[in-house]
Backbone as numpy.savetxt, mean C-alpha at the origin, in Angstrom:
# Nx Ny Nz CAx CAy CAz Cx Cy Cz
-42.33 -20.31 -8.68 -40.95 -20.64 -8.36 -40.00 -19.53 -8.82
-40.31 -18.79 -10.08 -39.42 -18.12 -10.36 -39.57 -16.75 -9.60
-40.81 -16.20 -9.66 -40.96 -15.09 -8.69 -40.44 -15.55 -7.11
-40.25 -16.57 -6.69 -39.79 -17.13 -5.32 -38.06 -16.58 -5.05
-37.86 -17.01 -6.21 -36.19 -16.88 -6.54 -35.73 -15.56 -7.00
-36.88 -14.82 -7.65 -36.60 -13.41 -7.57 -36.57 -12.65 -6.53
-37.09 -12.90 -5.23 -37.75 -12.59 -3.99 -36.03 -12.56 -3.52
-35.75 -13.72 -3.06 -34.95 -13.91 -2.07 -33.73 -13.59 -3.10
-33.41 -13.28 -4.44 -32.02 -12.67 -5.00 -32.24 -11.23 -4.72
-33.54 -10.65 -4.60 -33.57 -9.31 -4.08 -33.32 -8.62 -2.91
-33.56 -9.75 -2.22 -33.69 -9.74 -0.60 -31.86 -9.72 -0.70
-31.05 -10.52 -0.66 -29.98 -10.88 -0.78 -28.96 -9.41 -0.99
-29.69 -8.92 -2.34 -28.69 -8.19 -2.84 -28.89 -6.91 -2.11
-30.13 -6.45 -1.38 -30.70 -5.48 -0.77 -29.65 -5.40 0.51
-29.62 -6.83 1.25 -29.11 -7.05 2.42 -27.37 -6.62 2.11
-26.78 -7.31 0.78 -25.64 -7.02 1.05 -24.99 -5.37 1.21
-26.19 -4.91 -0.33 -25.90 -3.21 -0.21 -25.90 -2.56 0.55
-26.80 -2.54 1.93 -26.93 -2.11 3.06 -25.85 -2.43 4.16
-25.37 -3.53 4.06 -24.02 -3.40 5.20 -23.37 -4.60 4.39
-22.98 -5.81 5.37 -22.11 -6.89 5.37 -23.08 -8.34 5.07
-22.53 -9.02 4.00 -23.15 -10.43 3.86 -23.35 -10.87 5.18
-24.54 -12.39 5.38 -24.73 -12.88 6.52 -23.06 -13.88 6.69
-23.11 -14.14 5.59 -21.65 -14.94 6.16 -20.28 -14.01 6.35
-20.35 -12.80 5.74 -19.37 -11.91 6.38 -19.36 -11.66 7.82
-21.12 -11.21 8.02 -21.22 -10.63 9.58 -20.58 -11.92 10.69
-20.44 -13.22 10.10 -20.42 -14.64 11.08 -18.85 -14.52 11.10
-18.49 -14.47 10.00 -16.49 -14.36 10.16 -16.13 -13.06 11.08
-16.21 -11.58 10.68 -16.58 -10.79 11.26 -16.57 -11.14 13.01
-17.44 -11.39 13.18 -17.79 -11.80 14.64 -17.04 -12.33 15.24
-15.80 -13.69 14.88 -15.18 -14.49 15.95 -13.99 -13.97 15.43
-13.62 -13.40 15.03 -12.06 -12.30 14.74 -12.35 -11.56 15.65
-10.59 -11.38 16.39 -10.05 -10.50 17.35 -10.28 -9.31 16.79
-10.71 -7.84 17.71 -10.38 -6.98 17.30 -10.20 -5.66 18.14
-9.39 -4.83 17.16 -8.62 -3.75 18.46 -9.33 -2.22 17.70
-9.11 -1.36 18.22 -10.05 -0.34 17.58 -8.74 0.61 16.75
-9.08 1.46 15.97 -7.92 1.62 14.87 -7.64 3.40 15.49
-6.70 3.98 14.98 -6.20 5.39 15.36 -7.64 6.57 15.40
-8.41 6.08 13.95 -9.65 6.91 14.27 -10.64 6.13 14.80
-10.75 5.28 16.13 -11.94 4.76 16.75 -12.44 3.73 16.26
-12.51 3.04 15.38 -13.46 2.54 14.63 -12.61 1.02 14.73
-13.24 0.29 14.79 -12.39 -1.02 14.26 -12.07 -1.42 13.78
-11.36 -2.28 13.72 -10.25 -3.54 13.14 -10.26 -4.87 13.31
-10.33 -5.71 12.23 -10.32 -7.26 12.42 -9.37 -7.59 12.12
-8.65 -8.54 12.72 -7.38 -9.64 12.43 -7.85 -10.63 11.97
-8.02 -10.31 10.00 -8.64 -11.59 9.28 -7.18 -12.40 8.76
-6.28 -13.99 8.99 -5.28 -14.26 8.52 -4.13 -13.57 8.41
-4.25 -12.67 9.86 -3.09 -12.39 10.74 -2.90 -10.96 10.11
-3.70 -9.82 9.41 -3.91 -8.89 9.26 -4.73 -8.05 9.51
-5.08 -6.87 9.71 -5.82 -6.06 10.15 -6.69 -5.10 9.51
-8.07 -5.47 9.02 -8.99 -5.02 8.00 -10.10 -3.97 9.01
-10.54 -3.30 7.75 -12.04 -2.87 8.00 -13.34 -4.19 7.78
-14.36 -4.27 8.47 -15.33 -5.63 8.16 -15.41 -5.03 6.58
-15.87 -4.23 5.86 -16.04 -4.04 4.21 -14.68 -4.81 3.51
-13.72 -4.17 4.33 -12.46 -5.10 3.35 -12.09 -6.20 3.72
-12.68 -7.03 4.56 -12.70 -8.69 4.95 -13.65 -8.77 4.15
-15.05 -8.53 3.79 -15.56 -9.06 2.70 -14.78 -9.11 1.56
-14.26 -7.78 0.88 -13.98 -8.19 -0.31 -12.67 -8.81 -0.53
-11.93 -9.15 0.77 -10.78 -9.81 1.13 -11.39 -11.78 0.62
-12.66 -11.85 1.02 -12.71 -13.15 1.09 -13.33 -13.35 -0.21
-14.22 -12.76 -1.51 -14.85 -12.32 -2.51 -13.37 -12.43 -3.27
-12.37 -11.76 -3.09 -11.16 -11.63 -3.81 -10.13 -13.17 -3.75
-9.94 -13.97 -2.64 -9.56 -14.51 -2.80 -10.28 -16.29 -3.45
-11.59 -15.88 -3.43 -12.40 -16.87 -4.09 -12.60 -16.57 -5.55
-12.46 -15.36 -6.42 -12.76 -15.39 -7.71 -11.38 -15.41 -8.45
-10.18 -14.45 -7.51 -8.93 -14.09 -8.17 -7.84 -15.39 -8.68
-7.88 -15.06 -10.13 -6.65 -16.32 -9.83 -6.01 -15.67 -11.17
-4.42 -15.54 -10.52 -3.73 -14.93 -11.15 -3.28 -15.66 -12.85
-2.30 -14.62 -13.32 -2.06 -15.19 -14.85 -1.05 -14.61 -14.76
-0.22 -15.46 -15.34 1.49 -15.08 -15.81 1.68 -13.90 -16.68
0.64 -13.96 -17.12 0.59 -12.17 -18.05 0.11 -10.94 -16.97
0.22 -11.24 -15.63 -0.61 -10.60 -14.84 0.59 -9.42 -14.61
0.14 -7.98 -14.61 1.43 -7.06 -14.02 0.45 -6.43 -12.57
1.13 -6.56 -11.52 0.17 -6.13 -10.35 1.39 -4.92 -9.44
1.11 -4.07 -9.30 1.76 -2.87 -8.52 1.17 -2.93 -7.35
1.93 -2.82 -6.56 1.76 -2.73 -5.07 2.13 -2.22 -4.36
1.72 -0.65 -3.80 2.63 0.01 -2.87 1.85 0.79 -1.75
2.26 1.27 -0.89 1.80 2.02 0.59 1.45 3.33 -0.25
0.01 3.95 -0.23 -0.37 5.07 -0.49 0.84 5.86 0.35
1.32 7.31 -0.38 1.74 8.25 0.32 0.74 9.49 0.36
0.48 9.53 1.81 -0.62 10.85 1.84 -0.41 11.40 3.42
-1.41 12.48 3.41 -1.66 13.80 4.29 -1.91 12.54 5.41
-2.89 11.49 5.02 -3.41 10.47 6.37 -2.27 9.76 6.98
-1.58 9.55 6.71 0.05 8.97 7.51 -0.06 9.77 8.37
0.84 10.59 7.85 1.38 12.04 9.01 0.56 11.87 10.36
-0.51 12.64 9.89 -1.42 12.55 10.67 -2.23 11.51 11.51
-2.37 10.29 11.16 -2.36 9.14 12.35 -1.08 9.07 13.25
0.16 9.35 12.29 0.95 9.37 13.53 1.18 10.10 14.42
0.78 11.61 14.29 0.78 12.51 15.13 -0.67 12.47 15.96
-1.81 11.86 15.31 -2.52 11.97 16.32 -2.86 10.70 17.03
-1.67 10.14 17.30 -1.90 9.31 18.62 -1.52 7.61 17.84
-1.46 7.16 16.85 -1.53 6.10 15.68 0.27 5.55 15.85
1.30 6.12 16.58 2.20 5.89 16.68 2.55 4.59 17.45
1.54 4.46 18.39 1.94 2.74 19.58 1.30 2.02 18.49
-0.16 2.27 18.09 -0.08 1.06 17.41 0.23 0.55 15.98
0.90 1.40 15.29 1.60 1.08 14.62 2.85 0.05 14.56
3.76 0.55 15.93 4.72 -0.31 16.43 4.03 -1.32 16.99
2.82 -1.88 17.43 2.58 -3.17 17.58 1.56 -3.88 16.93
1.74 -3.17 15.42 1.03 -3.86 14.35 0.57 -3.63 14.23
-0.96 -3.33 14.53 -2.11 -2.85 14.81 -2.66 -1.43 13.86
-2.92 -1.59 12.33 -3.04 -0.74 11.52 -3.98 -1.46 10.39
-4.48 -0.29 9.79 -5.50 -0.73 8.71 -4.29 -0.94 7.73
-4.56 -2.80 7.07 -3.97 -3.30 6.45 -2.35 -4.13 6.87
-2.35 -3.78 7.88 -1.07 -4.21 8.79 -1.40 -5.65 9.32
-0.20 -5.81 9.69 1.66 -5.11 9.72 2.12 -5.08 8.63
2.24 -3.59 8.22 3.13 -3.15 7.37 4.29 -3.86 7.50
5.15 -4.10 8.17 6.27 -5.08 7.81 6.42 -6.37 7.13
5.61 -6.67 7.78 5.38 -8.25 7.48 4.91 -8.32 5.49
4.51 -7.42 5.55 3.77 -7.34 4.23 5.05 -6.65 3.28
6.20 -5.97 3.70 7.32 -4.98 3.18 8.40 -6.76 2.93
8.77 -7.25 4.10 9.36 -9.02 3.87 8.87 -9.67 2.91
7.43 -9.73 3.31 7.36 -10.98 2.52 7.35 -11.10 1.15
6.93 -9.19 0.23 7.10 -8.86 -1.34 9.18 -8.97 -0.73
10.17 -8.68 -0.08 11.31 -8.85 -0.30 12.01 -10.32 -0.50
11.29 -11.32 -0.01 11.71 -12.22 0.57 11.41 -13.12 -1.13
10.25 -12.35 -1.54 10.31 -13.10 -2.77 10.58 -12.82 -4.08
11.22 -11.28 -3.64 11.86 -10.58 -4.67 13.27 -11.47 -4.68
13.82 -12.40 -3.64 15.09 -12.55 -3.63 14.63 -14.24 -4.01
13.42 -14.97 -3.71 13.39 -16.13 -4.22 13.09 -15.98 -5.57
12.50 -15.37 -6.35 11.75 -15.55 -7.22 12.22 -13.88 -8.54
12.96 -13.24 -8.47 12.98 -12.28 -8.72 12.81 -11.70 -10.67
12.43 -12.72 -10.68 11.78 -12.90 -12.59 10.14 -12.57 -12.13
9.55 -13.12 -11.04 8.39 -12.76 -10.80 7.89 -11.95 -10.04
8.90 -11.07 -9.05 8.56 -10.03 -8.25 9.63 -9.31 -8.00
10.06 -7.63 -8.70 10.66 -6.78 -8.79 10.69 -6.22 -7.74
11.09 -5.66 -6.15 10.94 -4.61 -5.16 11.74 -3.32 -5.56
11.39 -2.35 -5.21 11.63 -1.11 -5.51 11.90 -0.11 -4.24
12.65 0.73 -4.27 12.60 1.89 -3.44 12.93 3.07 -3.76
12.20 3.67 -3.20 11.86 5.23 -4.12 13.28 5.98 -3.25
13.85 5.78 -2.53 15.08 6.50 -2.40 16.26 6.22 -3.64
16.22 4.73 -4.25 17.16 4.28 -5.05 16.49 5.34 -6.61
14.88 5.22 -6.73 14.59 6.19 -7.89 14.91 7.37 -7.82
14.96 7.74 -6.94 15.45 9.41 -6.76 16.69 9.56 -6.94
17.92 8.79 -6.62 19.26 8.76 -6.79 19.50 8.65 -7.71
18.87 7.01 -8.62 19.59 6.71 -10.44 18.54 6.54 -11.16
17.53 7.68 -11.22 16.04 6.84 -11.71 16.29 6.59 -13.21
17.38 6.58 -14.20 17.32 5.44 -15.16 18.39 4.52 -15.38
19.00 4.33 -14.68 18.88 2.84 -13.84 18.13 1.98 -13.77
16.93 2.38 -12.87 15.98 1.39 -12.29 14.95 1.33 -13.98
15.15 2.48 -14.36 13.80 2.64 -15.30 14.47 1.55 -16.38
15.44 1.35 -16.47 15.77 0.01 -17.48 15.07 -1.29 -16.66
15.37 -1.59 -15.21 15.17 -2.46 -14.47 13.88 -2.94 -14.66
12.93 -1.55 -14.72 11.23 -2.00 -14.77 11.03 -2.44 -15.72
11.68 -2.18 -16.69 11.25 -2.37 -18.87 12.09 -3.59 -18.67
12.78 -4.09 -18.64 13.16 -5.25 -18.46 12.73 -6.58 -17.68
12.23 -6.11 -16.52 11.90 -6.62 -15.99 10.29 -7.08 -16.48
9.25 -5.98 -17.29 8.15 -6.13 -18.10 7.96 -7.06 -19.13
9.54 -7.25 -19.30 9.13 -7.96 -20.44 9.85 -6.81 -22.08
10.05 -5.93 -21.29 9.90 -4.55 -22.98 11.11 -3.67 -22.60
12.58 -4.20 -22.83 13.67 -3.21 -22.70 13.58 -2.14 -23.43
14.29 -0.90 -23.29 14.14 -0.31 -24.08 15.65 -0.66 -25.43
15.35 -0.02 -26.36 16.16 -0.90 -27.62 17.55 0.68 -27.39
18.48 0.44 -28.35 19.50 1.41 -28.16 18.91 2.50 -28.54
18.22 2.50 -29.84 17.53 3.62 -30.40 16.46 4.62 -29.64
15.72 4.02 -28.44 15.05 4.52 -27.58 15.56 5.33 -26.81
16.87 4.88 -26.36 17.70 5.08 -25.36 18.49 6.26 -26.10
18.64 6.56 -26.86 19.18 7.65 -27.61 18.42 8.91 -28.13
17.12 8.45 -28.46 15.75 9.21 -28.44 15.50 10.16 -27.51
16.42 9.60 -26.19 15.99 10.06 -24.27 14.85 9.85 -24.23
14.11 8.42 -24.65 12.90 7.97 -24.10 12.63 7.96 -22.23
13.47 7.11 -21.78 13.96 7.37 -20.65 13.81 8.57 -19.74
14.24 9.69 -20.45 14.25 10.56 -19.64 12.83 11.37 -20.06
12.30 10.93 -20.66 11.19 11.78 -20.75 10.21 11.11 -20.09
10.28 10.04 -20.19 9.16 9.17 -18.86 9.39 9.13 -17.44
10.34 9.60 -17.71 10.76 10.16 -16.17 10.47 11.23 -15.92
10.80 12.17 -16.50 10.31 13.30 -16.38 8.47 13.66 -15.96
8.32 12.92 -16.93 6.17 12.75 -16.97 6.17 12.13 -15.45
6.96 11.10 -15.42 6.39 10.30 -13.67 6.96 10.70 -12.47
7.89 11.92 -12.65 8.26 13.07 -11.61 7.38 13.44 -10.59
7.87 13.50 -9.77 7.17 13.98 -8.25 6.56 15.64 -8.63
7.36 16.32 -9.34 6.74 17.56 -9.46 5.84 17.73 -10.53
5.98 16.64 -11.89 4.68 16.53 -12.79 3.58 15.91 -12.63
3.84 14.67 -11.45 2.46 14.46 -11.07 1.68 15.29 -9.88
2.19 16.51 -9.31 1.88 17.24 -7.75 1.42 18.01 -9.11
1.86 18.21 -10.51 0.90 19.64 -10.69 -0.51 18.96 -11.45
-0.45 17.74 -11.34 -2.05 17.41 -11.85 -2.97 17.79 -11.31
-4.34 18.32 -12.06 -5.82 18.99 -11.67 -6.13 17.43 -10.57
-5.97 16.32 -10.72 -6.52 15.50 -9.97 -5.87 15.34 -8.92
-4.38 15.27 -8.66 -3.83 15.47 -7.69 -3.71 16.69 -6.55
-4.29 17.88 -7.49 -4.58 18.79 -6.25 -6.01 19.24 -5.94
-7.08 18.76 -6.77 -8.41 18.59 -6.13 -9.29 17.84 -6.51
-8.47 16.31 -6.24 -9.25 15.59 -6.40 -9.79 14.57 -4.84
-10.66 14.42 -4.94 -11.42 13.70 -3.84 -10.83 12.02 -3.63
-10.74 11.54 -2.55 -11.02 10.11 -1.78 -11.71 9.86 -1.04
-12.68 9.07 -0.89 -13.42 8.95 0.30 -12.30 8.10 1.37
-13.03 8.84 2.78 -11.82 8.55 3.97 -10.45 9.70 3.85
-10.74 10.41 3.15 -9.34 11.69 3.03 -9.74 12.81 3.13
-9.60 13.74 4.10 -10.12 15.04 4.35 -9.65 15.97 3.25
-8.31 15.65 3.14 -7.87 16.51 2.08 -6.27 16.27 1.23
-5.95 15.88 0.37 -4.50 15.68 -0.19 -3.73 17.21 0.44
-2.76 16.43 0.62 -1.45 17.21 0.69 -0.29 16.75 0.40
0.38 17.61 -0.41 1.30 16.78 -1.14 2.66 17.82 -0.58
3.73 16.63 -0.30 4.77 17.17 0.66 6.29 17.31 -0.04
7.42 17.40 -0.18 8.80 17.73 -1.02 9.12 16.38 -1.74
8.33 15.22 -1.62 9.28 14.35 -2.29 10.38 14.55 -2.75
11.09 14.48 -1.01 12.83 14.30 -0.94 12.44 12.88 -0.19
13.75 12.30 -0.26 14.46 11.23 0.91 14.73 11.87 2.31
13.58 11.55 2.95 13.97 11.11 4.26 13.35 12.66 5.27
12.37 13.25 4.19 11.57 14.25 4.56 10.75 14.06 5.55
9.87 12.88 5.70 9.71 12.07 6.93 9.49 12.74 8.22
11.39 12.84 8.52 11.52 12.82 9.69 10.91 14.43 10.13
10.94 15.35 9.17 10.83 16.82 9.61 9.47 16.81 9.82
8.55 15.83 9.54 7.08 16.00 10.18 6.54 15.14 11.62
7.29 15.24 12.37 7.52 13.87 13.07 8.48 14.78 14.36
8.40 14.16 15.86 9.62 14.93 16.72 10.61 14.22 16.54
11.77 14.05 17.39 12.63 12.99 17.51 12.71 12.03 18.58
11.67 12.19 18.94 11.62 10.83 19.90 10.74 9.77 19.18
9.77 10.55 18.00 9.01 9.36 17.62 9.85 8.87 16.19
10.67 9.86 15.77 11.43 9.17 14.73 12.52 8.30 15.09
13.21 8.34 16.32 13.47 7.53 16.64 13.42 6.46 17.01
12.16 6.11 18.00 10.88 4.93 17.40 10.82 3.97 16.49
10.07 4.72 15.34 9.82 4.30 13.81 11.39 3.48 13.77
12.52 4.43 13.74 13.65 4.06 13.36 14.15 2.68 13.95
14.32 2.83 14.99 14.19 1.40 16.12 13.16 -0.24 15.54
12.40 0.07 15.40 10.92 -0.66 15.26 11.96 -1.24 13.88
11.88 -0.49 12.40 12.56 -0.85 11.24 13.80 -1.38 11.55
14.65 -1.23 12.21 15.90 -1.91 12.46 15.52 -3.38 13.09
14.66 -3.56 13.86 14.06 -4.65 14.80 13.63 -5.52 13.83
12.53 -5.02 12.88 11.86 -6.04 12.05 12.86 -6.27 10.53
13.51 -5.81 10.56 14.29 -5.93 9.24 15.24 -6.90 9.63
15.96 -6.94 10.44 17.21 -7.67 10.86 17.42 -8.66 10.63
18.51 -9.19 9.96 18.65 -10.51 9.16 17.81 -11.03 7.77
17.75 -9.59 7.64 16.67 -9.82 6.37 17.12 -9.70 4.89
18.73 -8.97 5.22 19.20 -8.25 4.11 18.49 -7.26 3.52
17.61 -6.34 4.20 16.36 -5.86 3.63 17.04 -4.41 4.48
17.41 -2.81 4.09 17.69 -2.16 4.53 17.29 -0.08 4.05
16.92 0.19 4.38 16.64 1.95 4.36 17.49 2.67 5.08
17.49 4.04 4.22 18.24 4.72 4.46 17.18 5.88 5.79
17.66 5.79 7.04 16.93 6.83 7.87 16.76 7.93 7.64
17.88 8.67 7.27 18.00 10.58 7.24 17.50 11.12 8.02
17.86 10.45 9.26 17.44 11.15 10.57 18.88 12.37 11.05
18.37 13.68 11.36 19.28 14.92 11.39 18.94 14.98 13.17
């Protein structure tokens, strides 16, 4: 019996390492799906758009995870070389009709806003145009918002400004890991001016105009608003 049960936990774990659980491959299967900017597909698992690996651990995650009020969770849109580049190579329609690994990005940008405005002791939203303008400002906002203001004495120290300084766009672009370090799925980092609204200069103007359109469309009535810096 016990060698029986060793058999088939081997079998099991063999099967999963090699591709997708049998009950992944069955969900998998009756999900819609559209093929993604690089070819490959996409499932619409609960009205989002996965790789089959991340519907497994989509469904693995929401069966073990259960949050805690001590929980601090960050959540934001990688910025990388792979943007740009899906949108220039062809990733631009379906973006505007949802249709993206991990998308709709909008829907997912609302619904952290929507409960930044119900709930806003439990979910902080942020925008990196507002950090770039007053970043200590906001940097009280986050320590406060943590739980851990900073005290007057800190604030006089220029604690503040020195953690700012460390979490600078130009002190983290000169890290050894940030300029050769590896991702799988990333040909290569490239790291671009972190300015506001730099964006648009990689991009023509018909498709930034687009993008621009699309964000005005899905935002509307949302009280939810960006700055374009379209020239």
């Amino acid at each position: 019996m016990e060698m029986e049960m060793k058999t088939e936990a081997l079998a099991n774990s063999q099967f999963t390492i090699g591709g997708l659980s049998n009950e992944c491959k069955e969900v998998v299967r009756s999900l819609p799906r559209e093929r993604n900017w690089d070819g490959k597909y996409l499932y619409q698992y609960h009205g989002f758009w996965f790789r089959p690996d991340v519907v497994e651990s989509t469904i693995s995650f929401k069966r073990r995870f259960k949050a805690q009020d001590t929980d601090i969770i960050l959540s934001s849109m990688p910025k990388s070389a792979r943007q740009a580049n899906f949108i220039l190579d062809g990733g631009l329609e379906k973006f505007c009709r949802d249709v993206e690994e991990g998308g709709p990005f909008w829907d997912h940008v609302l619904e952290y806003w929507r409960m930044n405005c119900e709930r806003p002791e439990k979910v902080l939203s942020l925008k990196s145009e507002d950090l770039k303008e007053d970043i200590t400002t906001h940097m009280k906002r986050i320590a406060e918002f943590l739980g851990v203001p900073f005290s007057e004495e800190e604030e006089k120290q220029g604690m503040i400004e020195e953690i700012s300084s460390f979490c600078s766009f130009q002190s983290l672009k000169n890290m050894e890991v940030n300029k050769f370090g590896k991702r799988p799925g990333i040909l290569a980092f490239q790291n671009r001016k972190g300015e506001v609204g730099d964006w648009a200069n990689h991009v023509s103007p018909s498709m930034a105009l687009r993008i621009t359109t699309i964000m005005e469309e899905k935002l509307r009535g949302s009280g939810l608003s960006f700055r374009h810096h379209l020239h």
